[in-house]
C-alpha atoms as one frame of an Amber mdcrd trajectory, in Angstrom:
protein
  -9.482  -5.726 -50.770 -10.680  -8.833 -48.981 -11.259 -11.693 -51.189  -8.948
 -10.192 -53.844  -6.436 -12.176 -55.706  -2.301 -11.045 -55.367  -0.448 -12.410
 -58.194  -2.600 -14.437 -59.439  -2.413 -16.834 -56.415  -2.504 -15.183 -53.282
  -6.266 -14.604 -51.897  -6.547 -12.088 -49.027  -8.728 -13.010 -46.019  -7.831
 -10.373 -43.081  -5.858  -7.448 -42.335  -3.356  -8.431 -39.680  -1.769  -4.922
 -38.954  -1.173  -1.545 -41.134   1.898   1.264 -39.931   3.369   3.783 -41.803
   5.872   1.616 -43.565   3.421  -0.787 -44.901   0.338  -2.830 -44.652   0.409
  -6.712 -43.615  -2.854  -9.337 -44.249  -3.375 -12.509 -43.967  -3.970 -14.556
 -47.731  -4.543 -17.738 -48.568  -1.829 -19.129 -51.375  -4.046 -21.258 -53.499
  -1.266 -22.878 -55.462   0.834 -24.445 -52.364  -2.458 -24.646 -50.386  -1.698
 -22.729 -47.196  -2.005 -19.233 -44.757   0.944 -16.436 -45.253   1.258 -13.007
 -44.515   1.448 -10.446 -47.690   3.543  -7.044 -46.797   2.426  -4.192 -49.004
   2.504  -0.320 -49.275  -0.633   1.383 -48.127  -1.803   3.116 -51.226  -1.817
   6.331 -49.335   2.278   5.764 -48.538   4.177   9.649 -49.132   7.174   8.847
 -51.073   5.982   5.227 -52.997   9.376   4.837 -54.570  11.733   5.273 -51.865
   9.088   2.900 -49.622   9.302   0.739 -53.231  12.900   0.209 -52.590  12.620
  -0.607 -48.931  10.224  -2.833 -49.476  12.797  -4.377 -52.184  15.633  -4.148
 -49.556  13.581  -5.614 -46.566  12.576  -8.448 -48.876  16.481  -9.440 -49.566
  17.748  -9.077 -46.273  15.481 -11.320 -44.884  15.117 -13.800 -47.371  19.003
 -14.434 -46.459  17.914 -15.549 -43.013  16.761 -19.280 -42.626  16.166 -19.800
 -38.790  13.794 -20.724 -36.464  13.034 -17.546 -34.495  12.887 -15.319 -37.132
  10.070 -15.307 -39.430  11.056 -16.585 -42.920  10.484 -14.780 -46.621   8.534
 -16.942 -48.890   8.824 -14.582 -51.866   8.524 -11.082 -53.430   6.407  -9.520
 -56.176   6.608  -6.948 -58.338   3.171  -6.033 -60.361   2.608  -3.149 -61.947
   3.085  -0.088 -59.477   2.837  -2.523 -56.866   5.046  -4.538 -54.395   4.583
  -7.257 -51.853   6.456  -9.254 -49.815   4.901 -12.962 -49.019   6.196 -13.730
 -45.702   5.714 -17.028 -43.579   2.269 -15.934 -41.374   2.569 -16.298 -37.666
   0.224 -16.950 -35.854  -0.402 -15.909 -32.201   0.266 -12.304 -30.793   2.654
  -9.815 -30.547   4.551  -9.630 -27.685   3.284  -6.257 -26.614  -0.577  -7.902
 -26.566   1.248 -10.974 -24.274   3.037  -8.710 -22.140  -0.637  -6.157 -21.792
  -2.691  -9.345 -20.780  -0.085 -11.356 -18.488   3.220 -11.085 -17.161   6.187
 -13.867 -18.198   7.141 -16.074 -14.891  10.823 -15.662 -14.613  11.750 -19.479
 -16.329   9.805 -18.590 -19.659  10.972 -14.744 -19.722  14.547 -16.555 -19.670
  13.709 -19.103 -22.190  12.398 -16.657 -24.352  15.584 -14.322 -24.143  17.975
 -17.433 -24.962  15.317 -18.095 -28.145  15.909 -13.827 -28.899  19.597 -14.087
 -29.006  20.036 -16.658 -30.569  17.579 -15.549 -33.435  19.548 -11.897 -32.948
  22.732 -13.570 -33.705  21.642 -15.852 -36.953  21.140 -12.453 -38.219  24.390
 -10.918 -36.873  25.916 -13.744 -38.411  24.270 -12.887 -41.655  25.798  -9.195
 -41.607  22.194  -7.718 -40.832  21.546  -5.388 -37.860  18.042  -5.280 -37.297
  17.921  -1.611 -36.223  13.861  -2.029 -34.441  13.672  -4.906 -32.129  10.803
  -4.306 -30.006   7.594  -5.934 -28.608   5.758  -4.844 -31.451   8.137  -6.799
 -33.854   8.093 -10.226 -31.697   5.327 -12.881 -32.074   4.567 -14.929 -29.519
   3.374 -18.314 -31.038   3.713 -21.996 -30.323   6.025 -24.829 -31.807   5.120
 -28.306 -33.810   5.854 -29.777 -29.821   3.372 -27.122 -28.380   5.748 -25.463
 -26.887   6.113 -21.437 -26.699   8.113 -20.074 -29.481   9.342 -16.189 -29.922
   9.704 -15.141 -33.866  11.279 -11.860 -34.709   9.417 -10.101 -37.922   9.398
  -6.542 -39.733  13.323  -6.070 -41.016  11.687  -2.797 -43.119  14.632  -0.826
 -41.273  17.210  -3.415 -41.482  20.937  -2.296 -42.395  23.066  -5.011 -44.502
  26.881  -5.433 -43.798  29.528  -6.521 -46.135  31.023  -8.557 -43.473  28.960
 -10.567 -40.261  29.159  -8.652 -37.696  31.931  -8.690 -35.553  32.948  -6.041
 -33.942  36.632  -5.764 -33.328  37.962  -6.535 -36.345  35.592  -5.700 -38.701
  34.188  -2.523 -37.703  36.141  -0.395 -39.530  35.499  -1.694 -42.796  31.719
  -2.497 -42.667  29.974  -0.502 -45.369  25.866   0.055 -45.625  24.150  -1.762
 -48.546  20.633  -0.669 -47.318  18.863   3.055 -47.325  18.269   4.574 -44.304
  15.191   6.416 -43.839  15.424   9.989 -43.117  14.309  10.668 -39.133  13.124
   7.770 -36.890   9.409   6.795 -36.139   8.026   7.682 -33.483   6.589   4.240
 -31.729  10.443   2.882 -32.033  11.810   5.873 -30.029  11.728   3.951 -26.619
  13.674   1.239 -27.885  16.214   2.618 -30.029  19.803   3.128 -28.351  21.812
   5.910 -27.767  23.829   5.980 -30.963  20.247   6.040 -32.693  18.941   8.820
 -30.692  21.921  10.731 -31.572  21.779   9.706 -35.475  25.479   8.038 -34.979
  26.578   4.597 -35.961  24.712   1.601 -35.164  26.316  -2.095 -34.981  25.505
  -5.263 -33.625  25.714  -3.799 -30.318  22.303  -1.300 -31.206  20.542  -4.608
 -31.410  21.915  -5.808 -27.813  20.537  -2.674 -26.599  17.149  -2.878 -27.670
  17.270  -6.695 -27.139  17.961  -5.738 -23.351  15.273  -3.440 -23.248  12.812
  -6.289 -24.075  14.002  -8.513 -21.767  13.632  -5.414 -19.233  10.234  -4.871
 -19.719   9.463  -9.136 -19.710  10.902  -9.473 -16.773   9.484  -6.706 -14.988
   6.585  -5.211 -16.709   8.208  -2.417 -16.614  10.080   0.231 -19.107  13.143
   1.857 -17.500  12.927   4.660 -19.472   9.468   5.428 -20.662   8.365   8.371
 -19.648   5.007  10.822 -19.889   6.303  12.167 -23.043   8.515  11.882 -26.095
  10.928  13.931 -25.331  11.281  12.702 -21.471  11.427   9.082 -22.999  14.731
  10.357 -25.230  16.350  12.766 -22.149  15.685   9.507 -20.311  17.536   7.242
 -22.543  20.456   9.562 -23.144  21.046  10.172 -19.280  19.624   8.076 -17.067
  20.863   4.779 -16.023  18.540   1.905 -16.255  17.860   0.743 -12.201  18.506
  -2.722 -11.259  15.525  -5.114 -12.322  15.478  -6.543  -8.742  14.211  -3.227
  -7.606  10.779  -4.387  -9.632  11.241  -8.126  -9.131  13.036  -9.315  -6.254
  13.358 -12.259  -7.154  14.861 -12.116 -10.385  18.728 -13.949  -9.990  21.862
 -11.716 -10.138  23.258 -13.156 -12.906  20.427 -11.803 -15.146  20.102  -8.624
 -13.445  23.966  -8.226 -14.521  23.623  -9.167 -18.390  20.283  -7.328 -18.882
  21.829  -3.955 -17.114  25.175  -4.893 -19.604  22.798  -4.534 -22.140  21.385
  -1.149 -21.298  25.145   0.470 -20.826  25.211   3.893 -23.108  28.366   3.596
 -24.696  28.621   0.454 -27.054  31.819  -0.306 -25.671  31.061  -1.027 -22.404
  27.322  -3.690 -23.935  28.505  -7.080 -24.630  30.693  -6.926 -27.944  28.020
  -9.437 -29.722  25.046 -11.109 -29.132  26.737 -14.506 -28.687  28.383 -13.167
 -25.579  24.759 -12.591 -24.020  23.952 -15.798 -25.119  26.582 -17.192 -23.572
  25.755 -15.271 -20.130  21.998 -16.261 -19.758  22.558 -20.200 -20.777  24.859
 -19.463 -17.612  22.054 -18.232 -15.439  20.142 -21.587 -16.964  22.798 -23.555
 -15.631  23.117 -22.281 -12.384  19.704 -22.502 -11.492  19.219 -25.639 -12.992
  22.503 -26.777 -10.549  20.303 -25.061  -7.827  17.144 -26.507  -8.262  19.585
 -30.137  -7.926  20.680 -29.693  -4.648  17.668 -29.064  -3.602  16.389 -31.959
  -4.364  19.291 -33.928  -3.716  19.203 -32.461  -0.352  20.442 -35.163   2.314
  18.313 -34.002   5.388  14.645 -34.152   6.444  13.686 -32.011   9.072  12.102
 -33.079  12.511   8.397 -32.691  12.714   9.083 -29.876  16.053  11.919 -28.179
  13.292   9.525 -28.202  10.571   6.833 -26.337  12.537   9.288 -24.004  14.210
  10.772 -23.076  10.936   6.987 -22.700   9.546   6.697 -19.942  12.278   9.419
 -18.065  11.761   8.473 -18.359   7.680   5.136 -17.390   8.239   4.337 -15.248
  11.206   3.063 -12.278   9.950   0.366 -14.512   8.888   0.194 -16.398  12.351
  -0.257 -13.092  13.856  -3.259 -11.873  11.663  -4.976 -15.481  12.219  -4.233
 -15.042  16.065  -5.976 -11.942  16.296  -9.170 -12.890  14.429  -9.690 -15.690
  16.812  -9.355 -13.349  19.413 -11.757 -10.881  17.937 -14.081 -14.258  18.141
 -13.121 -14.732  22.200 -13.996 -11.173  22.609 -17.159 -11.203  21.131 -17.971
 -14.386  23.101 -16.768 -12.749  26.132 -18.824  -9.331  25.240 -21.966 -11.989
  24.738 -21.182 -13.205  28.664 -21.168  -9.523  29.716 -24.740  -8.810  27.649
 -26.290 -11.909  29.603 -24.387 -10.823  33.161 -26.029  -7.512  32.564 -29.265
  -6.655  31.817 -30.739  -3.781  30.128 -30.017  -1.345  27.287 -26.501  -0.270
  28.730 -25.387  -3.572  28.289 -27.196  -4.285  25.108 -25.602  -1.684  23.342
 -22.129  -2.443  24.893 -22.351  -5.692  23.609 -23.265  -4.829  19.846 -20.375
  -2.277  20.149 -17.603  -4.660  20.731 -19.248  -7.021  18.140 -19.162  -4.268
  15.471 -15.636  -3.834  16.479 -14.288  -7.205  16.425 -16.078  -7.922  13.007
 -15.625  -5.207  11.414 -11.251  -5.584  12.921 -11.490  -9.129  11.486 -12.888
  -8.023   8.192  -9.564  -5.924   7.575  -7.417  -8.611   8.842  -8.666 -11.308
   6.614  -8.600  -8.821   3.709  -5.086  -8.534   5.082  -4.307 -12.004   4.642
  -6.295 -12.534   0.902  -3.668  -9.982  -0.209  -1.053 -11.710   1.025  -2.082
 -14.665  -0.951  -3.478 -13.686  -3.648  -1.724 -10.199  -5.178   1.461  -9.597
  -3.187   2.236  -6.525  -5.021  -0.913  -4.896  -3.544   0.318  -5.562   0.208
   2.092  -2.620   1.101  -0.683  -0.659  -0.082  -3.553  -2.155   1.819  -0.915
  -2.275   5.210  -0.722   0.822   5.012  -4.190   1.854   3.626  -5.308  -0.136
   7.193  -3.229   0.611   9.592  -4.994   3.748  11.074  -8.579   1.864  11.161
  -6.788  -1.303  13.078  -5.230   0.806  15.708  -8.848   2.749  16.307 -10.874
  -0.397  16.232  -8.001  -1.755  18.691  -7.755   1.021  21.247 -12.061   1.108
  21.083 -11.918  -2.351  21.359  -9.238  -2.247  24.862 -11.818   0.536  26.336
 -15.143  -1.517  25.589 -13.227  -4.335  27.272 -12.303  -2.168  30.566 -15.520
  -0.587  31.078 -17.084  -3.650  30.855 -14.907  -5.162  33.034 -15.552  -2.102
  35.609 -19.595  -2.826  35.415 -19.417  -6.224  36.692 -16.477  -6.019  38.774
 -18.628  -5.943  42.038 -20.986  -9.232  40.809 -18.840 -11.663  38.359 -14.753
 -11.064  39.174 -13.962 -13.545  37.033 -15.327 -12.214  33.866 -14.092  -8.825
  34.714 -10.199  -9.927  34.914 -10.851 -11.892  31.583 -12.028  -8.879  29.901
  -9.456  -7.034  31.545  -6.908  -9.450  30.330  -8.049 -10.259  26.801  -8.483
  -6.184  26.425  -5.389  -5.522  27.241  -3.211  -8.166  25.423  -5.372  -7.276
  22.320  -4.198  -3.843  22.643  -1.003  -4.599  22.873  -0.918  -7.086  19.749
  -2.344  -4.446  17.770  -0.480  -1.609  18.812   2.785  -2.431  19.171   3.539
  -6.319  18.135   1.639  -5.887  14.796   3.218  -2.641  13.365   6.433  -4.323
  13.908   5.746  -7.555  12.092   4.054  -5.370   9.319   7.718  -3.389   8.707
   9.523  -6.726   9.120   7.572  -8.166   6.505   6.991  -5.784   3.868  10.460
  -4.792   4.141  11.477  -8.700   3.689   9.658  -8.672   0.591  11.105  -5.520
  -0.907   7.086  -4.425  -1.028   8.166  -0.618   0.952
């Protein structure tokens, strides 16, 4: 296969991808001097004729689309037995390989939706109903400006309208000029809506659906419907409402929580009657945070220095705390050192190297504490909680080495033994009561319980 001519003109140099509806490389066309993708059957295909005509069908639906997010026909060939479509080749990846090597921040998973729709409705506008929108079927490539650019391919199970499609008035009298293929495949089942699942009707508003399921998973890595197997993925679609996408990403803005979750409604009726309406929606949510981001800037007031720092605390203090108690797990061990050199002999040699296990082994945790906080915050509630148990036994071991030591050199250095007293006790108390407080406050501040 590689290195063989198509036509006369097209040389193949790759395999790009192969499914059960057809096989797509990457040739060389040697007349025009340039890289495009070639759709064929695989020669294995179970009914070639009725995959002949889809390929035929696919070929003239998309051909009618000229836009910019939405991969454009070159041409289509006929030879012998065979078929091909030559498509424009894209190059980049899939959005499924984006989305399982790194997550969309929330301005380009926004961008990218606006570039979706409006892709979604050139073809609306066209009469065609894509019917099997999903990561699979969006590349991920760049634009002449270097910017990021979202193409929609694969319209093998397409349906062509008489009329564009618009739902209120023309509904009734839309008639089917492409085959449907008997059942559905199984790797579109988690994106297909309701109306698919039950073999009804689909519209322009079956698009929408899957369209918000994309968006779903971009903005929150998540599926709200997957589940462990086929047929809990379909009882999931069919019954379950989608949960709000703030529950995985807090800090998504309402406005696109609202037309993501308008996407994902069951009944078509209650979706957004046509793609330009979601459009519409998230160039508001563009707006409004754009308007945001201005006042900010424009803001009229610069706070104090004292303000500044104040606020800082209040911001920050779970932080403050852990940092607080390290340094005092490097007092202690000073203070443990005083108590080794006020008391000679193994009983206070190995009193000393207790507390200074403790208090290193105490400060370990907490600065693994505060790494997490920095650098994964999604791992924070599980490493609070994971340490909890060892930071109130290192505390409470920590408070007794303090007291005893404080009770063996009581009679000779008083001062020492009310600072070890002291510092044992407020450590304790940090620990044990301020600290489990601050850790509900802020894990429950950033939704991470």
């Amino acid at each position: 296969m590689l290195g063989d001519l198509i036509a006369d003109r097209y040389r193949v140099e790759a395999e790009l991808g192969r499914g059960g509806m057809g096989v797509v490389l990457r040739a060389h066309d040697t007349r025009l001097n340039r890289t495009v993708a070639v759709k064929l059957l695989p020669a294995d295909a179970a009914q070639p004729e009725f995959l002949r005509q889809r390929l035929a069908s696919e070929a003239r639906i998309a051909s009618a689309l000229n836009h910019p997010g939405i991969a454009t026909v070159y041409d289509f060939i006929e030879q012998d037995e065979a078929a091909f479509i030559i498509y424009e080749f894209v190059p980049g990846r899939t959005l499924r390989r984006h989305l399982e090597s790194e997550r969309f921040n929330f301005s380009d998973t926004l961008d990218a939706a606006l570039q979706l729709t409006e892709a979604i409705t050139a073809a609306h506008d066209n009469g065609i109903i894509h019917r099997d929108l999903k990561p699979e079927n969006i590349m991920v490539t760049t634009d002449s400006s270097g910017g990021r650019r979202m193409k929609i391919l694969d319209f093998g199970l397409a349906k062509q309208l008489q009329q564009p499609c618009h739902i209120e008035a023309a509904a009734p009298t839309q008639t089917m000029l492409a085959q449907t293929a008997p059942g559905f495949r199984l790797g579109t089942i988690a994106y297909m809506a309701p109306e698919q699942l039950d073999g009804g009707r689909t519209d322009a508003r079956t698009d929408i659906y899957a369209l918000g399921l994309v968006l779903y998973e971009m903005a929150t890595g998540v599926h709200p419907f997957r589940g462990a197997t086929l047929a809990a993925t379909i009882a999931s679609a069919l019954g379950t409402t989608a949960p709000p996408l703030s529950r995985h990403n807090s800090t998504l803005p309402a406005g696109f929580d609202h037309a993501v979750l308008k996407c994902l409604r069951k009944n078509p009726a209650d979706r957004f009657q046509s793609s330009r309406e979601l459009f519409i929606d998230l160039r508001n949510v563009t707006h409004d945070l754009n308007s945001a981001t201005a006042q900010a800037v424009l803001a009229p007031t610069e706070p104090g220095f004292a303000r500044r720092i104040f606020s800082l605390v209040l911001r920050h203090g779970w932080e403050f705390l852990h940092v607080r108690l390290c340094i005092w797990c490097v007092m202690l061990a000073f203070v443990a050192w005083r108590f080794r050199v006020a008391t000679p002999g193994a009983v206070g040699l190995a009193m000393f190297f207790a507390a200074l296990i403790c208090t290193t082994v105490l400060s370990g945790l907490l600065f693994t504490l505060l790494y997490t906080d920095i650098a994964d915050k999604s791992r924070l509630a599980a490493e609070v909680r994971r340490m909890a148990p060892w930071s109130r036994v290192l505390s409470i071991m920590i408070g007794l080495l303090a007291w005893v030591m404080a009770v063996m050199v009581a009679g000779t250095h008083t001062v020492l033994a009310v600072f070890l007293i002291l510092m044992g006790t407020k450590f304790g108390v940090m620990v044990l009561t301020l600290k489990p407080s601050m850790d509900r406050g802020v894990l429950s501040s950033k939704d991470l319980t």
